[in-house]
C-alpha positions, 0 to 999 in steps of 0.5 A: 427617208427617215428613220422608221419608228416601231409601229402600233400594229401587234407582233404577228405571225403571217401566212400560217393556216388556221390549225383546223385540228389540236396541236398534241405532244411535242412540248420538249421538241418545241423548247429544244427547237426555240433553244437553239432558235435563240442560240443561232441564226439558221435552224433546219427541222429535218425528218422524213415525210409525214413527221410533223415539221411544218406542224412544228415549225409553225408551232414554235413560230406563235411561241417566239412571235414576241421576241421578233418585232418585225414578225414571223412569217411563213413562206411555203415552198411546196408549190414551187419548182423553179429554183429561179423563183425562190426570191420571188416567193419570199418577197410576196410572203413578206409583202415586199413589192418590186415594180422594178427589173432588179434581181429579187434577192438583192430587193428582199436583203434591202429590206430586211437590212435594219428588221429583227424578224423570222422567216419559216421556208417550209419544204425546201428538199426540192429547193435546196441550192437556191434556199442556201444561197438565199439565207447565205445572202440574207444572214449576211447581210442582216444582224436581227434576220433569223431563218427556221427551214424544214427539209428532208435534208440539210441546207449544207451552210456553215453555222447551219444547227439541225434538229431531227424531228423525232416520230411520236412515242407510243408506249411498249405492251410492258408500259400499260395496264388496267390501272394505267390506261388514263395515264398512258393517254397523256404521257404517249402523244401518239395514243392522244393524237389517235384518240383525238382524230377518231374522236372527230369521226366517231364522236365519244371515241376514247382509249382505254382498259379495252383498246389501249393494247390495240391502238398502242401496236397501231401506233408503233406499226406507224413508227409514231409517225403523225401522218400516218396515224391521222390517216388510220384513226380515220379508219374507226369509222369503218372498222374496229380497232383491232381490224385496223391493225390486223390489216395494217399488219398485212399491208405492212408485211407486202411493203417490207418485203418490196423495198428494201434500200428505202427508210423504214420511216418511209416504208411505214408512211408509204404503207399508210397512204398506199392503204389508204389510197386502196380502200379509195374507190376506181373513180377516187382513185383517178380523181386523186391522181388528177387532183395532183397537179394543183397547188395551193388548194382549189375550188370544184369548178377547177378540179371539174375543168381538170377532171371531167372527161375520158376515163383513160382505163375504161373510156367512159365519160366523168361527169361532172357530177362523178367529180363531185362524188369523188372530191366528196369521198376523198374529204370524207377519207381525210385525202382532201382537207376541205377550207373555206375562204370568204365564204367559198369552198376550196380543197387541198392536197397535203404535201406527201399525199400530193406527191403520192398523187403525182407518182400515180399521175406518172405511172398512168402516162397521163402527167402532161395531159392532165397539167395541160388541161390544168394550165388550160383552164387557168388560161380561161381564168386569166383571160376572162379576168383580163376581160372584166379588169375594166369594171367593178368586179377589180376587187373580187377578181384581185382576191382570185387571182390572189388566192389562185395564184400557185396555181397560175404559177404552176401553170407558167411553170408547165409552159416554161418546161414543157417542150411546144408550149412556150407560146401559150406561157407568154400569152398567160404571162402577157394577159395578167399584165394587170395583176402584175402591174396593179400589185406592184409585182412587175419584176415577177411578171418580167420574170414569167415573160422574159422565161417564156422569150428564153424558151422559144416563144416569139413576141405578140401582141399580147407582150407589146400590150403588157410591156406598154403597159408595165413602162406607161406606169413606170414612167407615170410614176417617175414624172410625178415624183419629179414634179414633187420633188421639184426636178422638172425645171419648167424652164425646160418645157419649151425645149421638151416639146420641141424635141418631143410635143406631146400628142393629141390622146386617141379618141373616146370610143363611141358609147364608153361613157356608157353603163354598159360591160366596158371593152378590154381597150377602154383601160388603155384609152384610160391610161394615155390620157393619164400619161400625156397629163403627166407628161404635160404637168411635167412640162408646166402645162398643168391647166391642159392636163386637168380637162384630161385627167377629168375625161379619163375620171369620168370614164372609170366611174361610168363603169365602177372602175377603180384601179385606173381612177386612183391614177387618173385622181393622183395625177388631176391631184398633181396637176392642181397641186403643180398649178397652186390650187392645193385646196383641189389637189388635196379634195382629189387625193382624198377622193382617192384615198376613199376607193378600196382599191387604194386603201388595199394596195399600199402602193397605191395608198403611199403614193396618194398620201404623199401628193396630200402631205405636199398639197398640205405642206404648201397650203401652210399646215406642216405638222399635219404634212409631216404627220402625212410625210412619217406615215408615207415613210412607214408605208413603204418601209413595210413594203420594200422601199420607194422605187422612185428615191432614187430620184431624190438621194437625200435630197429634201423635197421643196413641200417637204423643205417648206414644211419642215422651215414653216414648223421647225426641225424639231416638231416637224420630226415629232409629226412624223415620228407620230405618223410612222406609227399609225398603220395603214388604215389609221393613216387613212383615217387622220387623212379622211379627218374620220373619226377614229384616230385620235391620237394624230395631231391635226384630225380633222371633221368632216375634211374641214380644220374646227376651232381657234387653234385650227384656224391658226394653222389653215391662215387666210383665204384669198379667192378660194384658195388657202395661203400659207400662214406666215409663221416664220421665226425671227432670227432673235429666236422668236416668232413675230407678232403683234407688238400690242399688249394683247399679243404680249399678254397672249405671248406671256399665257402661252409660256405660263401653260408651257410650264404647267404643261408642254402640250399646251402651245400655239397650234402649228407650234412645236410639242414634246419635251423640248417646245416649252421654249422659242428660244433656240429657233433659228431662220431656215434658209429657202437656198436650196429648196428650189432644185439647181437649175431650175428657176432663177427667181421664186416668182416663176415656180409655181409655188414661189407665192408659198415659199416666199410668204415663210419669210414675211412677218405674222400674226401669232394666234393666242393658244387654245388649251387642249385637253389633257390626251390621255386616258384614265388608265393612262394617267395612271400609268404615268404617274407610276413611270415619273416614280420611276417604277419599270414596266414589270412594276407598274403590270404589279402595281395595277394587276395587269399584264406586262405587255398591257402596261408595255402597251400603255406606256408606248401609246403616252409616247405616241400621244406626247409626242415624246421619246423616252420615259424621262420625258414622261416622269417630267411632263407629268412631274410639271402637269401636277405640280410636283 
């Protein structure tokens, strides 16, 4: 793979929650903690519960979101238990996908190799040996990987910093007075976070002359803990000021007296809940405890499922309605934090106020029941889901189990550790199958499933369904990437269907065209359909795997399915392509590229874009190809690397191979340099040729190439089908042409707008810094773009009559000038870089930010196809003349 340029996208923060309420006080907490941040490499915010650690950690991480260009990002760990999963965890917060069985730490060092980023790993105390050996693993591996923890306790490695994060401070009776009351409020961030939060429940609420002594003994009554001073500002609404810490005062004496070995920062935040869980209601109370076993929030529906039923102390029934009551009371007591995602309504236990519902859970005896009916109803869920996979709900039901998904792995968990429950693991395990093989998360649905054999469970026939389907894709994906990258001699082919012949596919059940609900097994009737295409394009026997491809195509758009469609479209794609239609291949990638699910899932989206790279390598336009091929590359850099590389180490492919002689090393390393910095959805665009991406070379309207220039790139068409242009350079160094005086005097225009201007060339033809001359060119060699062992003789590869025709002479069409690409602004900016002005200068000069003007300078690179700023002062020094 090629080296990945910085992308376009904004340094970004990924994975915190939007902060619902203000972020008060810590301001010497948050530069102590970025000094030592800058200082090493592995920082732990340690502290009691309630504290504030994960408030600041995600604080500071907006802070120093600039300085890490890869990005920041939180990966919580709250919701996990199993030590095993750590990795897993990481990996899916960074994105990185493992459609593979190896070990997920050595996937995530992998990827992080080359990075310069943050990680944030919230609430490791219960987690601490796999998160040591993590970050030992990762720091050793990387130079630009940084990693901020919060836990109760250290990690306990070598070169390890800690910085305990201190209780808010509340000033002494001595520090205030009449006089002082406005100011004590903002020099004590306890007195400002307690008037913040009462102010949210009672509206107009201030600290001053009349309350500022009471609320100022609240808050060293709480130690300056922020938990516990949110949870008692809630109280105004009720009660005075003055009642609180009266009654506080009380709790507080009972607690003391009862535990004497623990913490008093922990005493004072146990006082706090206890207090509040006691002004909670009966019903609350019980729902509080229930609630605990969910994590990472959840809808009234699944708190229902969970709650509704037999009150063990009085054995009355909860109704439904009495649930909803209690979820209602418990926001209103700020026990729940009620949010909202794509419009629905979730709720959500903090950390320590779910563990306090845990302990009460265990002390009621009602711990497995209340998990059971938990992972029982998480079983409906996946089972309905799997159910309605095939059909046109994949989208909402992928963002489901997306926003579910702690919650199914906890779970997985209670099956896993639970005596006599294994069985009900693997079968949950076994029917997410979809999700774990259209997420490209294969390797965490192994680990689920192979933990469920481990535990006693027997196999069924729901595993021997998932693991035929997770080895069905596996191979899909290694034969596709054999045939584009030219590793399937055809030669072969007849000896492979002796060995092995490829069956007939099962029949089409009676009525599946339908457009009615489709059957859980119409997916699988899909899928082998697409397997044997590929197995017989693998073969050379691309014209019986397209009637398939079509069959399995038109089963999924009866049914408005998408996910199995983008495999039937890449493979019908492949099929033309292995036959030489690349006109075809190219129409049916695109096809793809226009469903959802492709542009959503990057795999999916990486895979699609390379088959149209290799469709337009071999129908002669290779810069657009190389602008396909970078942005591939960046694609699956950002998502953990191409599993299938490993078929090709270092081993250009023959499209690729074709491309790169057709335009030459140089430009086609600046197409891909272009496309490693488009992001995804602008990849999208360029391919579609939509408007909107206009700093791509090669944009399309409409799927059609316009214009003189475009013409010079697209060649002849022969019957429908688009031949390569022949543009092979001479060994002189120059391209042939026609030797008439009309081809000299075009020859001799395109060097004068050279001079003036190096974006002006022949379309097809190199750009950048360095294309203002032919000379230098040089005949590539085709040895070795047909693999060893394949074919002796081009003319029986399928795309011989490609490869072939970069060897014979062509016509050079005259240049058509384009106009200049940059903007107004940007010029500007160009011209004060070729006075050699630094970035800081030029944000002066124009009365601009300097991460504008950094901005400004990184898109004229992008749009001129250059590498450094000299190439600018140049370009632009010639285009005017100086």
């Amino acid at each position: 793979m090629t080296s990945i340029v910085g992308g376009s996208e904004p340094r970004r923060t990924s994975g915190f929650p939007a902060e619902l309420t203000s972020f008060v006080g810590r301001r010497d907490e948050a530069a102590d903690v970025r000094r030592l941040l800058s200082a090493g490499r592995l920082l732990t915010l340690t502290g009691p519960g309630g504290v504030g650690k994960t408030r600041l950690a995600g604080h500071v991480a907006g802070q120093v979101a600039r300085a890490f260009p890869d990005g920041v990002w939180l990966v919580p760990l709250a919701a996990h238990s199993d030590e095993a999963f750590v990795p897993h965890a990481v990996n899916d917060a960074l994105g990185v996908r493992n459609e593979t069985v190896r070990p997920p730490l050595e996937i995530l060092v992998d990827h992080l190799r080359e990075r310069r980023l943050l990680i944030v790993l919230d609430n490791c105390e219960h987690l601490l040996r796999s998160c040591a050996i993590l970050a030992q693993a990762v720091l050793a591996a990387t130079e630009g990987v940084r990693i901020l923890a919060t836990s109760r306790h250290r990690l306990g490695l070598a070169g390890e910093q800690l910085f305990e994060v201190p209780p808010l401070p509340a000033p002494a009776p001595e520090e205030l007075s009449p006089a002082t009351s406005a100011a004590a409020v903002e020099s004590f961030p306890a007195l400002r976070l307690f008037a913040d939060r009462a102010a949210a429940v009672v509206p107009g609420f201030t600290v001053g002359e009349a309350n500022q002594q009471a609320v100022a003994r609240l808050c060293r009554r709480l130690d300056g803990l922020p938990l516990a001073i949110e949870l008692a500002a809630v109280r105004v609404r009720a009660l005075g000021v003055d009642q609180l810490v009266e009654r506080l005062d009380d709790r507080y004496q009972l607690l003391t007296c009862g535990s004497p070995t623990s913490a008093p920062r922990h005493r004072t935040l146990r006082s706090a809940v206890d207090w509040s869980h006691e002004l909670c209601t009966p019903q609350e109370q019980l729902v509080w405890a229930w609630l605990s076993v969910f994590v990472g929030g959840f809808d009234l529906a699944a708190a229902e499922a969970v709650c509704a039923g037999e009150d063990s102390g009085t054995g009355e029934r909860i109704a439904p309605c009495a649930v909803l009551d209690a979820v209602a009371g418990l926001v209103d007591k700020s026990v729940l934090v009620r949010e909202e995602h794509a419009g629905q309504v979730r709720y959500r236990l903090l950390v320590s106020l779910r563990d306090y519902g845990l302990e009460k859970l265990h002390d009621l005896g009602e711990a497995t029941d209340t998990r059971r009916r938990h992972r029982d109803h998480f079983a409906r869920l996946g089972a309905e889901y799997e159910q309605a996979w095939f059909g046109p709900d994949q989208v909402e039901i992928t963002e489901r189990i997306r926003i579910d998904q702690d919650n199914f792995r906890a779970a997985l968990d209670f099956c896993l550790t639970t005596p006599g429950e294994a069985q009900h693991g693997l079968r949950l395990a076994a029917g997410l199958w979809f999700h774990w093989v259209a997420g490209g998360i294969w390797g965490e649905g192994r680990h689920w499933m192979d933990g469920a054999l481990r535990a006693g469970a027997r196999p069924d026939a729901g595993l021997t369904r998932a693991m035929w389907a997770g080895a069905l894709t596996s191979l899909v994906h290694s034969r596709s990437a054999a045939v584009l990258a030219g590793l399937d001699p055809v030669r072969t082919a007849a000896a492979a269907d002796a060995e092995l012949p490829v069956p007939a596919p099962p029949p089409v059940p009676a009525g599946a065209l339908a457009p009615v609900r489709a059957r859980a097994s119409t997916v699988f009737v899909v899928l082998t359909r697409v397997e044997l295409a590929c197995s017989l394009v693998s073969r050379g026997r691309a014209a019986e795997a397209i009637p398939l491809c079509a069959e399995a195509v038109a089963l999924c758009e009866a049914h408005g399915e998408q996910w199995a469609r983008s495999w039937a479209l890449r493979t019908l794609a492949l099929a033309h392509w292995s036959a030489g239609s690349y006109d075809r291949a190219a129409e049916h990638a695109r096809a793809c590229l226009r469903l959802p699910y492709t542009v959503r899932q990057y795999q999916s989206l990486a895979r699609t874009l390379d088959l149209l790279a290799a469709a337009e390598a071999l129908a002669g336009d290779a810069e657009r190809a190389g602008v396909l091929r970078g942005a591939v590359d960046r694609i699956w850099h950002d998502i953990g690397g191409n599993p299938m590389d490993a078929l090709r180490p270092g081993r250009p492919r023959a499209a690729e191979h074709h491309a790169r002689h057709a335009l030459g090393d140089h430009a086609y390393a600046l197409a891909q340099r272009r496309g490693g910095r488009l992001t995804p959805e602008q990849a999208v665009a360029y391919a579609l040729g939509e408007p909107g991406e206009s700093t791509a070379p090669g944009a399309r309207a409409g799927g059609r190439r316009e214009g003189p220039a475009a013409a010079s790139r697209t060649g002849g068409r022969t019957g429908g089908r688009r031949t390569v242009p022949a543009a092979a350079p001479r060994p002189d160094g120059r391209r042939d042409g026609s030797a008439s005086g009309s081809g000299a005097a075009s020859g001799a225009a395109a060097g004068a707008a050279v001079g003036r201007n190096p974006r002006l060339l022949p379309s097809g033809l190199p750009t950048g810094p360095h294309a203002g001359s032919l000379e230098g060119a040089h005949e590539g060699s085709l040895e070795g773009a047909l693999p060893a062992g394949g074919p002796a003789h081009t003319h029986a590869h399928p795309h011989a009559h490609a490869l072939a025709s970069a060897k014979s002479p062509a016509h050079v069409t005259a240049p058509v000038a384009d106009p200049v690409p940059l903007t107004r602004r940007e010029l500007q900016v160009a011209a004060l870089v070729a006075q050699g002005r630094t970035n800081k200068q030029i944000a002066d000069h124009l009365v601009i930010a300097r991460r504008t003007a950094e901005g400004h300078v990184e898109r004229i690179l992008v749009k001129l196809g250059f590498h450094n700023r000299s190439q600018v002062a140049a370009w632009f020094s010639a285009r005017a003349g100086l």
